[in-house]
N, C-alpha and C positions, 0 to 999 in steps of 0.2 A: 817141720813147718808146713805151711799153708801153699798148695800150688794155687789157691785164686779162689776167690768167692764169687760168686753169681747172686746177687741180691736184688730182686727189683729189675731186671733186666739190664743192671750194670755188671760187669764181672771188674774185679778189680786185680791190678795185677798182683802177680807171686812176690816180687821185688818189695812194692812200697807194705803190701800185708805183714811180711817179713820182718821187717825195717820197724812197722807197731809192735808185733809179737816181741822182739828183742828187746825193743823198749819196756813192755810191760812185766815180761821175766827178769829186766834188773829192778824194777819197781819192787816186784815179788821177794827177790833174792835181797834187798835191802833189808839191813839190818833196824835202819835209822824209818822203817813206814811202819805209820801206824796199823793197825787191824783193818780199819774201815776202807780205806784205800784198797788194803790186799785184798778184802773181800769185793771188791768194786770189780778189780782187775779180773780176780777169778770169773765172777760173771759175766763181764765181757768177753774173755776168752770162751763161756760154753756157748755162750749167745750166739758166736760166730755162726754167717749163714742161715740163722734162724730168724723169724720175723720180729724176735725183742733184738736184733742186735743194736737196732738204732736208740731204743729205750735203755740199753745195759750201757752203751757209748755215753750215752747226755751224762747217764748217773755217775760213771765213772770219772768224767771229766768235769763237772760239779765236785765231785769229791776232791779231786786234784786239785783247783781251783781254789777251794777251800782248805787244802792242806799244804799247799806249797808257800814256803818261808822267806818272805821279801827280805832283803838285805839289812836293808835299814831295820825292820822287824826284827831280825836277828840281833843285829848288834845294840837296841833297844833291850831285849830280852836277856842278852848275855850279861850286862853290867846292869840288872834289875837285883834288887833284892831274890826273888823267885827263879833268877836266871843263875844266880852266885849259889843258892840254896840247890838248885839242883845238877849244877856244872862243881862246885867246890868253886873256891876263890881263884885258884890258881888256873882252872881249865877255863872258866867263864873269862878271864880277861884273855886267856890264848886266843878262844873262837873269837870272842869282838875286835881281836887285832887280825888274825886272818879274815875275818868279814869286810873289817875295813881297807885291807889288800885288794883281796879280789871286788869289793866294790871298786877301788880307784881303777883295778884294770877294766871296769862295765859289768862288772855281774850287775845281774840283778836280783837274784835269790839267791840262796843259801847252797852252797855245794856239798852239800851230803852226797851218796848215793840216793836214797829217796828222792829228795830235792830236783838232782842231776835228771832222774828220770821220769819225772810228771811233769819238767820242765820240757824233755823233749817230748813226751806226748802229747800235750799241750800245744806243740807248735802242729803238731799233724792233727790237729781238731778238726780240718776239713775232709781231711782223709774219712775219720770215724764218722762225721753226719752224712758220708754221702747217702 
């Protein structure tokens, strides 16, 4: 991991750096992310410290933003024609009744691993544009 990046005369600490990096290696290590994400991540991760880090950040979290699966989304897509065709009849009604679980406890996205962790990089999007 990262002992601290110095960027712009901010250094930021080891700790919350950390805490991104973790997030963006389960991103990575997720089975359920598309390419364009991984590839997002990857470049954020080389960007580090460099003067595109803050251009490699926006993109990646644009990409997140755009690839992260709203609940209601979910359980729309699961009991779709498109969602039954590509889940099988029997998985597509499993995930819309676990979608509709964890929505009633507050999700608000889709609890994949992918999902799980563009969701927590996304909450440190201030961390990234510093």
């Amino acid at each position: 991991m990262y002992n601290g990046i110095k960027k712009e005369g901010q250094s930021y600490g080891k700790n919350e750096l950390n805490e991104v990096l973790k997030d963006v290696q389960a991103l990575l290590d997720a089975s359920s992310c598309c390419q364009e994400a991984k590839d997002a991540a990857l470049a954020w991760k080389e960007a580090l410290g460099t003067t595109e880090e803050k251009v490699k950040a926006q993109a990646l979290l644009k990409e997140l933003e755009e690839d992260i699966m709203p609940i209601d989304d979910l359980i729309g897509f699961a009991m779709s024609d498109a969602g039954k065709a590509c889940f099988g009849e029997k998985m597509a009604q499993d995930i819309s009744t676990h979608a509709q679980e964890i929505k009633a406890k507050g999700a608000l996205y889709c609890d994949c691993p992918a999902c799980q962790a563009a969701e927590a990089i996304l909450k440190k999007k201030d961390l990234l544009l510093k």
